[in-house]
VOGU-3710 file (C-alpha; in Angstrom, 3 decimals, decimal comma):
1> xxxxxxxxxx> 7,322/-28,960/-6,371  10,523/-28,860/-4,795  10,823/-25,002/-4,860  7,659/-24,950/-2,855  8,691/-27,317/-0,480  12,094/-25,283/0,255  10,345/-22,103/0,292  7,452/-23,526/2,654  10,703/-25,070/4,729  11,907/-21,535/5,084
11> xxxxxxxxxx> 9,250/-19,774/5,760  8,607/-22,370/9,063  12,392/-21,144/9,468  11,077/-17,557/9,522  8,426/-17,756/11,648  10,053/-19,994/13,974  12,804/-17,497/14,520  10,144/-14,617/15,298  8,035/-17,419/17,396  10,700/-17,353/19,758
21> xxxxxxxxxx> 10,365/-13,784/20,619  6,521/-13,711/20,522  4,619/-15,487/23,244  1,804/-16,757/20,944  4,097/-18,694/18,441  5,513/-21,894/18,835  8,981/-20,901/17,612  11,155/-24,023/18,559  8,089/-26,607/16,725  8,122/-24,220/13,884
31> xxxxxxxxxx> 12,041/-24,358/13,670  12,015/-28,026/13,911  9,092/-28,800/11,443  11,175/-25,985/8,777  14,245/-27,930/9,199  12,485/-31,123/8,740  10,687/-29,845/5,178  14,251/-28,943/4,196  16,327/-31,910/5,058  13,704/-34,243/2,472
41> xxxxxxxxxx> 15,540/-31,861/-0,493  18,936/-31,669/0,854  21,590/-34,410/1,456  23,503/-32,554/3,824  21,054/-30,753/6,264  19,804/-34,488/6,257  22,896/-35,720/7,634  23,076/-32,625/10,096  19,173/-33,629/11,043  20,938/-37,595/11,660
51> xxxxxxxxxx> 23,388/-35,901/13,993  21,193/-33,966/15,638  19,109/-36,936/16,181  21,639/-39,549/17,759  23,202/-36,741/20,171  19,532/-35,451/21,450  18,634/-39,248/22,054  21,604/-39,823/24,230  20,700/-36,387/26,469  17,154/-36,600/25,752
61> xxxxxxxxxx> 14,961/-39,484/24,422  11,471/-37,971/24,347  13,152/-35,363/22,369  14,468/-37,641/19,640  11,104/-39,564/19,855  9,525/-35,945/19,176  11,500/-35,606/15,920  11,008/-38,431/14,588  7,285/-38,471/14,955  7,366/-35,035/13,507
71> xxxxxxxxxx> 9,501/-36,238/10,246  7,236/-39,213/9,741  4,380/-36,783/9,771  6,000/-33,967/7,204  6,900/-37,352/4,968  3,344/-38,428/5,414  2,090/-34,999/4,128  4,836/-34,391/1,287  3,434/-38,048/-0,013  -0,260/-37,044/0,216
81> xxxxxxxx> 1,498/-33,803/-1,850  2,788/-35,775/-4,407  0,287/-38,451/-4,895  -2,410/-34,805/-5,429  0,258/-33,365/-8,053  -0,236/-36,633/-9,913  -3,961/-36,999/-9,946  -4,691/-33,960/-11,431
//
């Protein structure tokens, strides 16, 4: 499970980086949500994320507030994952 959650982390990374040459991609959302999917696996891109975090909430709240919704929501989804994996 936690090969597919880094690989689906980097491929957000992927396509976030080619979203923000193509118009019709969200690239900076995609970047964001990639980040997000990897920083629930690693310790230290979670501490980065943190960082990240407290510095765009001093320049820019709704920014922060963005983020955070958007890590509840990949947390929420990882859970519904996990609690899937089990059932079956």
């Amino acid at each position: 499970m936690k090969n597919i959650i880094h690989l689906l982390g980097w491929l957000f990374i992927v396509a976030g980086v080619i979203g923000l040459f193509l118009p019709f991609l969200q690239g900076i959302a995609l970047l964001v949500l990639g980040i997000a999917l990897i920083s629930f696996l690693s310790p230290r891109t979670q501490q980065k994320v943190e960082y990240f975090k407290k510095v765009l909430g001093h320049y820019w709240p709704a920014g922060a507030r963005f983020l955070a919704v958007l890590e509840q929501k990949c947390e929420t989804v990882l859970v519904r994952i996990m609690r899937f994996r089990k059932g079956k």
